[in-house]
C-alpha positions as CSV (number, residue, x, y, z in Angstrom):
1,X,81.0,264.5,182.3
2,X,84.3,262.9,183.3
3,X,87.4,263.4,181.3
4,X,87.5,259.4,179.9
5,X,83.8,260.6,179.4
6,X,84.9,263.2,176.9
7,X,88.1,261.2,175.5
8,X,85.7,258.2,174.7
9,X,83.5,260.7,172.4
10,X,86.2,261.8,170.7
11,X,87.1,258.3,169.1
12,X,85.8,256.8,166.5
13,X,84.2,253.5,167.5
14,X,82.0,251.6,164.9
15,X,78.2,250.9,166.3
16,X,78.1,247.2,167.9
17,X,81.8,246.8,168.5
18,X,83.3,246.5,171.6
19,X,87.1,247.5,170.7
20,X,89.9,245.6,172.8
21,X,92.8,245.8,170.7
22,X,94.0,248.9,171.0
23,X,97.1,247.6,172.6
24,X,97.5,246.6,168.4
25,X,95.9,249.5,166.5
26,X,94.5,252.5,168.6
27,X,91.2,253.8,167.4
28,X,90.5,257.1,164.6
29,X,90.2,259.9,166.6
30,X,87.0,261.8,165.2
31,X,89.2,264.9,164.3
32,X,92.0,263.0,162.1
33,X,90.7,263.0,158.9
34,X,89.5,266.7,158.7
35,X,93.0,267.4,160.3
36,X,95.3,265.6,157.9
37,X,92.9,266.4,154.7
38,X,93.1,270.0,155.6
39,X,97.4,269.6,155.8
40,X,97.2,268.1,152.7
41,X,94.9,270.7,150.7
42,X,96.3,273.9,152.5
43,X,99.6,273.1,152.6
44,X,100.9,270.2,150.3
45,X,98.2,271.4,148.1
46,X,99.0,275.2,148.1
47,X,102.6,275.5,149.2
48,X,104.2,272.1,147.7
49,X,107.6,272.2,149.4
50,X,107.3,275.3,150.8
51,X,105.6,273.6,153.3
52,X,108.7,272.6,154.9
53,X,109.2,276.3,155.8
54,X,106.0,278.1,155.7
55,X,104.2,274.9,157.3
56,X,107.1,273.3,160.0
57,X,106.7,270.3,158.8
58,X,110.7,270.5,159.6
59,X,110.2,270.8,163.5
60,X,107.4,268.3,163.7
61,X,109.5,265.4,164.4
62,X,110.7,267.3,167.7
63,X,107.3,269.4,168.7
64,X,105.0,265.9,168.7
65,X,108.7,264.4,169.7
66,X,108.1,267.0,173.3
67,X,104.4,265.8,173.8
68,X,105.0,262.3,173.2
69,X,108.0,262.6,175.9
70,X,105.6,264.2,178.4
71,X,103.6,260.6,178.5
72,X,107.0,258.7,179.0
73,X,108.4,261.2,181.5
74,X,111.4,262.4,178.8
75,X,113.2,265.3,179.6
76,X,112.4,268.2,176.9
77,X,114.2,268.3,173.8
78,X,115.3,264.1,174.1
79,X,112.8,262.4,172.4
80,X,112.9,262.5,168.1
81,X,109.7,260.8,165.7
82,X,110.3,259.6,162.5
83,X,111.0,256.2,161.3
84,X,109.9,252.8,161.9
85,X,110.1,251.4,165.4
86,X,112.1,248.9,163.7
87,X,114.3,251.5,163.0
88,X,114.6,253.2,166.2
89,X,115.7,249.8,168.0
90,X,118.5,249.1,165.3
91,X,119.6,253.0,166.0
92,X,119.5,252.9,169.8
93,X,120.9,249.4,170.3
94,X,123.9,250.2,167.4
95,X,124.3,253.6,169.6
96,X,124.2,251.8,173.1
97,X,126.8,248.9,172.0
98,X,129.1,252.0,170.7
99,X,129.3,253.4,173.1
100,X,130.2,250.6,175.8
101,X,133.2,249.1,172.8
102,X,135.0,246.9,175.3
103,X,131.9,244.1,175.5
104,X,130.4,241.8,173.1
105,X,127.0,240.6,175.0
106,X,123.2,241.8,174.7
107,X,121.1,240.8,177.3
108,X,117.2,240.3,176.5
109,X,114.7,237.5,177.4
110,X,112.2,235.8,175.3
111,X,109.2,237.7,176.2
112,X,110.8,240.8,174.4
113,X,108.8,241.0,170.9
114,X,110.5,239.1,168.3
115,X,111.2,241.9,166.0
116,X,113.6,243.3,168.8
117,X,115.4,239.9,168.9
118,X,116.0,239.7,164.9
119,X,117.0,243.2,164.9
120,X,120.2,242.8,167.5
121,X,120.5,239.5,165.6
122,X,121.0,240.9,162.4
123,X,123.1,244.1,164.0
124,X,125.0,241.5,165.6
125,X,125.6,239.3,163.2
126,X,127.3,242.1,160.6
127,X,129.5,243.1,163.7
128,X,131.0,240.1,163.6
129,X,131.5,236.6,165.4
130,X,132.0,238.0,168.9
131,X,129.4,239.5,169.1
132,X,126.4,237.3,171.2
133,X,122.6,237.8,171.9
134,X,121.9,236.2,175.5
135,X,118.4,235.5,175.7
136,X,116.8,234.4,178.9
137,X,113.4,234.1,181.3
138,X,112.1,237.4,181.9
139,X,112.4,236.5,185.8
140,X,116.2,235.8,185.4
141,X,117.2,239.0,183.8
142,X,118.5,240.3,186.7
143,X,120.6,237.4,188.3
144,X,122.2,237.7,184.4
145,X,123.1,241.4,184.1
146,X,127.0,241.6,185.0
147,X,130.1,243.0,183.9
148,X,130.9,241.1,180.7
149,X,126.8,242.4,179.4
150,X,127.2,245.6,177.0
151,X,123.6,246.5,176.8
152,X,120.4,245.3,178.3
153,X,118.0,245.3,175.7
154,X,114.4,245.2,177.0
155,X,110.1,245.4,176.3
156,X,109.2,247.1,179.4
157,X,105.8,245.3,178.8
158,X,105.7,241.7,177.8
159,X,103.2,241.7,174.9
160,X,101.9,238.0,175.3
161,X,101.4,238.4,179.3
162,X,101.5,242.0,179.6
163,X,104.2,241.2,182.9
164,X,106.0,244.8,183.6
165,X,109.4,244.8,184.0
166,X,111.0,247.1,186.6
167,X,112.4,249.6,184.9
168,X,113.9,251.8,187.9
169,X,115.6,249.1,189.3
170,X,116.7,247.2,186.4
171,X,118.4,250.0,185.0
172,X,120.2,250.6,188.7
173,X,121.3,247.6,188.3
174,X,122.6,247.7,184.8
175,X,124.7,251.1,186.0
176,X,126.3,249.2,188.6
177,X,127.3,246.6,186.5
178,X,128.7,249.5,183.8
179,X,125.7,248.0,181.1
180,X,123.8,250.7,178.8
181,X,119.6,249.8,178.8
182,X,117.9,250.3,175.6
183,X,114.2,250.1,176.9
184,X,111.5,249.4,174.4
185,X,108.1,251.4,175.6
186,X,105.7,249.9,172.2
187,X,103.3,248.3,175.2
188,X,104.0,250.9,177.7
189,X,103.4,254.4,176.2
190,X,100.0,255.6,176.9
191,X,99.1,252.5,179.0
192,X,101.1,253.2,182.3
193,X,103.3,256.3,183.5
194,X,106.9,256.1,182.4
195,X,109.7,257.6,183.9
196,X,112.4,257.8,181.9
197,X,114.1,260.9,183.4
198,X,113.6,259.3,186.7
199,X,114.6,256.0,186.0
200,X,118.1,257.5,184.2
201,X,117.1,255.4,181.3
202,X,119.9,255.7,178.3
203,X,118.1,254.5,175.2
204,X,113.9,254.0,174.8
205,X,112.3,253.8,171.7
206,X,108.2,253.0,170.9
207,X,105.4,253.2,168.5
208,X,102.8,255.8,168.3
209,X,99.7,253.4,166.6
210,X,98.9,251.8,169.5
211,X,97.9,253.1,173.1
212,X,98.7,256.3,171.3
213,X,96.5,255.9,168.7
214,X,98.4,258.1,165.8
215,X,97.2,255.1,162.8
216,X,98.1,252.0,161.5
217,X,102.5,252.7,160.5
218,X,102.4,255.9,162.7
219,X,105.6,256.6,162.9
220,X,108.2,255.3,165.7
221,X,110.2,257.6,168.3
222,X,114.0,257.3,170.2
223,X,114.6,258.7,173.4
224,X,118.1,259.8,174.1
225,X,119.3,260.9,177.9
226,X,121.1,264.0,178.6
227,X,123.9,261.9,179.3
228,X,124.8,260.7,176.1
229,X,123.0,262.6,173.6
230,X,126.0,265.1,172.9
231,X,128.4,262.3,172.3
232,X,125.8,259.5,171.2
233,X,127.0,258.2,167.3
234,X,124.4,257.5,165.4
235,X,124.9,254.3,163.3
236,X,122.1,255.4,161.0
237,X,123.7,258.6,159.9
238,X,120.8,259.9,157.6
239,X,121.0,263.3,155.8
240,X,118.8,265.1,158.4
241,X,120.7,263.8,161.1
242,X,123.7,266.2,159.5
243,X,124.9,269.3,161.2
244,X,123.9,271.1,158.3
245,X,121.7,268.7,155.7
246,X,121.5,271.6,153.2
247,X,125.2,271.8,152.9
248,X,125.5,268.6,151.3
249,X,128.8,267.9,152.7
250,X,130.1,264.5,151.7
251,X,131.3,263.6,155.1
252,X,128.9,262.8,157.9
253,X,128.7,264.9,161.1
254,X,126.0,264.6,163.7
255,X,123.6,267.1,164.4
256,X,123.0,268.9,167.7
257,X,121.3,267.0,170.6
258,X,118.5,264.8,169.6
259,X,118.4,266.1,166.0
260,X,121.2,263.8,165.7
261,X,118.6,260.9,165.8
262,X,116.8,261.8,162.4
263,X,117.1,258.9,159.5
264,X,114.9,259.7,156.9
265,X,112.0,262.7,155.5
266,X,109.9,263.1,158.2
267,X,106.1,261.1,157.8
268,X,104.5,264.3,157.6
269,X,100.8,263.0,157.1
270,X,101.6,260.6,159.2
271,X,102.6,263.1,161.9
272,X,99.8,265.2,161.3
273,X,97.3,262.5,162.4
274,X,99.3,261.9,165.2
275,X,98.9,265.7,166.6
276,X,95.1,264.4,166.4
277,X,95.2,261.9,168.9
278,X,97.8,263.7,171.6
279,X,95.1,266.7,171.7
280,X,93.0,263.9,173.3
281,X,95.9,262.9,175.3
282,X,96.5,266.4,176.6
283,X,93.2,266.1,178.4
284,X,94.1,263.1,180.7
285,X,97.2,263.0,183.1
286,X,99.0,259.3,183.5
287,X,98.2,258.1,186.6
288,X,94.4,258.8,186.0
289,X,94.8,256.4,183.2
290,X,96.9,254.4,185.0
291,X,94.2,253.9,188.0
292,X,91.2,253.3,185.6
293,X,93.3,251.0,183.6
294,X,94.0,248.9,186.7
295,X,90.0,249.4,187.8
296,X,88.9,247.9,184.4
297,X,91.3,245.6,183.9
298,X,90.5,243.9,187.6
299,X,86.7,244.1,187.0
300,X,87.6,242.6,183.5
301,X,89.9,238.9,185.5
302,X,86.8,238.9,187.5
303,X,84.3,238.9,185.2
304,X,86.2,236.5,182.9
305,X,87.1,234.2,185.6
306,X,83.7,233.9,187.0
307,X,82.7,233.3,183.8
308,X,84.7,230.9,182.0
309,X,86.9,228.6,184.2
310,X,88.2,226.9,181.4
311,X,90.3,230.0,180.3
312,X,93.6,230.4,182.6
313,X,94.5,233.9,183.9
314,X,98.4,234.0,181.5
315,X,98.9,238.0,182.8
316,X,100.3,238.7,186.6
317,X,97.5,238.8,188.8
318,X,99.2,241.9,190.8
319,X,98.0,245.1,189.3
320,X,101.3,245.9,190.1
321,X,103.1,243.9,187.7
322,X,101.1,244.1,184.6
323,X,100.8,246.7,182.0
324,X,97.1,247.8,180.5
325,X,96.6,243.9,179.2
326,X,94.7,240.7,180.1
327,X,95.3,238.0,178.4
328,X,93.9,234.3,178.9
329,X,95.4,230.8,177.5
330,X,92.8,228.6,176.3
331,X,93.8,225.8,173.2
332,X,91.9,227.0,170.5
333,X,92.3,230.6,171.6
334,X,93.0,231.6,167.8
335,X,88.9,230.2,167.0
336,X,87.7,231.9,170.0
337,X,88.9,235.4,169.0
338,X,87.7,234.7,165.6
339,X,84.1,234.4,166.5
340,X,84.3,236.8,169.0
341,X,85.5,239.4,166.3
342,X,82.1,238.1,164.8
343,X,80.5,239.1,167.4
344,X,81.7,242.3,167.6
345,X,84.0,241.9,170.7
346,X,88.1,242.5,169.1
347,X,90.7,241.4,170.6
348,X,93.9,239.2,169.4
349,X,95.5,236.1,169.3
350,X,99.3,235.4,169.8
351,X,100.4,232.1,169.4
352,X,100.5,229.2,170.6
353,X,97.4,230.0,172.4
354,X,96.6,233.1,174.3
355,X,93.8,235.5,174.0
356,X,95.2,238.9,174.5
357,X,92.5,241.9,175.2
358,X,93.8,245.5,175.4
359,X,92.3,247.8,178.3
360,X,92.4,251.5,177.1
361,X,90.7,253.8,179.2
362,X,90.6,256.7,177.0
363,X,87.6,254.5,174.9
364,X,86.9,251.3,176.9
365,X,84.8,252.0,180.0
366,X,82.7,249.4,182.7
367,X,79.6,249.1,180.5
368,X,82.3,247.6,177.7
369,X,83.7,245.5,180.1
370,X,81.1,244.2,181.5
371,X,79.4,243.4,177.9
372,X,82.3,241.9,176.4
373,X,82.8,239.7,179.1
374,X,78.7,237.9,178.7
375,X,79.4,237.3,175.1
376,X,83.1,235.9,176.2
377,X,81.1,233.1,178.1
378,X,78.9,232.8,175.5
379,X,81.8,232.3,172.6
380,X,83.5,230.0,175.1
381,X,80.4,228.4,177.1
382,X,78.7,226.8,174.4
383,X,81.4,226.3,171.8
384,X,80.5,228.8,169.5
385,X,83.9,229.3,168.1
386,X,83.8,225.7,166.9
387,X,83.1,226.2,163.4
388,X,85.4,225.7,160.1
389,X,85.4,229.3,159.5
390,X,87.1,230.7,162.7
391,X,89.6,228.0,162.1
392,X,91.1,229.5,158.8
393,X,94.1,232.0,159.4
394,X,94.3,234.8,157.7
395,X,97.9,237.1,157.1
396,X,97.1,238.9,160.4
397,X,96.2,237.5,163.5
């Protein structure tokens, strides 16, 4: 039995579906709800908050912090969970613009996902009228990163087209120009091999709920570099970012290293179901994942393509420069992935009108592929999503 073999088993997938969303919402992994009721009978049941002693539920946010950071190729002791990842990119980008105080300009481009965008709008805005958010092409970020940017502000992994930036050279180029990066990894953790260390990244942030499958809110993660995390302010100043919390001093002063980066109580439960899913994880190195991603996703274009030449190929056709995504425009793209959720085949819609279909080898093997894509032509053949009821949107699409 292979290992994708073994991580596939170890998910829980419901009889008849054919799951490509996990670039939304990873799967349960089978072990998460004896794991997390056991945490909560044992020790929030029998120690209460002695728990945060007895149990660690202190040093989770930097242990699952480590093994996170091993799939985004983090130095140990630089990544911190905890939070939202809304959070995260308010904290790194407040932290990255601090510390370069002489410029006024974020650079990002308008595949970066939205919530990214209204958080440096809103940062910027309270900073005051200088302050400017330069949005551009994704294929012109480069030509537009020069001496008057303060911080390049990035989705390594466009989530409409799945397009992968260059992080290794983007950030070299950034240096050059004296510009911080803030790199946002929610579409790149656990779908391709990150090299943070490697790439001198300053700032990355993520999400743990999808390729990493810790649960729907599972809670966010900041990476810090060696280079800045001793003198790195932290705009978000929580109490367990303190030196010493439990000394409830009234004046704030940051924490050692990349304790600094707490905000709030640490999602304990949340957490805990986490540790479920990077178990799986520790079975599988990156670049396998990486090379069977790219296998599936290929046979997946081909399939599709041959299939239904009325849906156009929206992701890079290079291997190369796509993440662990296919997605496909077609004009009533939100009705199509309605009945295909009928018929047991997930994926997602993001407006205005592309079909987005996660590839995640840990659960998704040739067989799925290969199925999903007959009842694709199906759907898309004979018009099958042509009915009033895959029409009607719902909160979530």
């Amino acid at each position: 039995m292979s290992n994708f073999e073994k991580t596939k088993y170890m998910f829980h997938l419901p009889q008849g579906m054919i799951y490509l969303d996990g670039n939304s919402l990873g799967p349960l992994p089978k072990a998460a709800a004896a794991h997390v009721s056991d945490m909560m009978s044992k020790e929030w049941g029998e120690m209460l908050i002695t728990g945060w002693n007895k149990a660690g539920w202190m040093d989770l946010s930097t242990k699952i912090g480590d093994r996170v950071g091993r799939l985004i190729g983090a130095e140990p002791g630089h990544v911190m969970m905890g939070d939202t990842l809304s959070i995260k990119v308010y904290q790194a980008l407040a932290s990255a613009l601090d510390l370069n105080p002489t410029r006024r300009v974020v650079l990002s481009d308008n595949g970066n996902f939205p919530s990214d965008l209204y958080i440096a709008q809103g940062l910027l805005k309270s900073l005051g009228p200088d302050y400017e958010l330069r949005v551009v092409n994704p294929e012109d970020i480069a030509e537009n990163v020069n001496g008057s940017i303060a911080v390049l502000m990035l989705t390594e992994v466009d989530y409409r087209t799945g397009k992968l930036h260059d992080m290794k050279a983007l950030t070299a180029k950034a240096h050059a120009a004296g510009v911080i990066t803030v790199w946002d990894l929610a579409h790149t953790a656990g779908a391709t091999p990150v090299d943070l260390a490697g790439c001198k990244a300053d700032f990355a942030v993520g999400c743990t709920y999808k390729y990493l499958n810790g649960g729907p809110g599972a809670p966010g993660f900041i990476y810090v570099s060696p280079q800045h995390i001793d003198s790195v302010s932290p705009a978000l100043s929580g109490w367990l970012g303190h030196e010493a919390p439990f000394a409830f001093d009234l004046d704030y002063r940051p924490g050692s290293g990349i304790e600094r980066m707490r905000v709030g109580t640490p999602p304990v439960i949340a957490l805990k179901s986490l540790e479920t899913a990077l178990d799986i994880w520790d079975l599988v190195e990156m670049r396998d994942v990486r090379a069977k991603s790219v296998e599936l996703c290929e046979l997946f274009i081909k399939e599709v393509e041959a299939r239904c030449p009325t849906l156009t190929l929206h992701s890079p056709r290079n291997a190369a420069e796509r993440g662990s995504q296919v997605s496909f425009r077609f004009a009533e793209g939100f009705a199509a992935i309605q009945a295909l959720t009928a018929r047991g085949v997930i994926g997602d819609f993001r407006a205005p009108d592309v079909m987005r279909f996660g590839i995640t080898p840990l659960f998704i093997n040739e067989s799925d592929v290969l199925a999903a894509s007959v009842i694709i032509e199906d759907v898309i053949t004979n018009d099958l999503w042509d009915q009033p009821e895959y029409h009607i949107r719902s909160r979530v699409t």
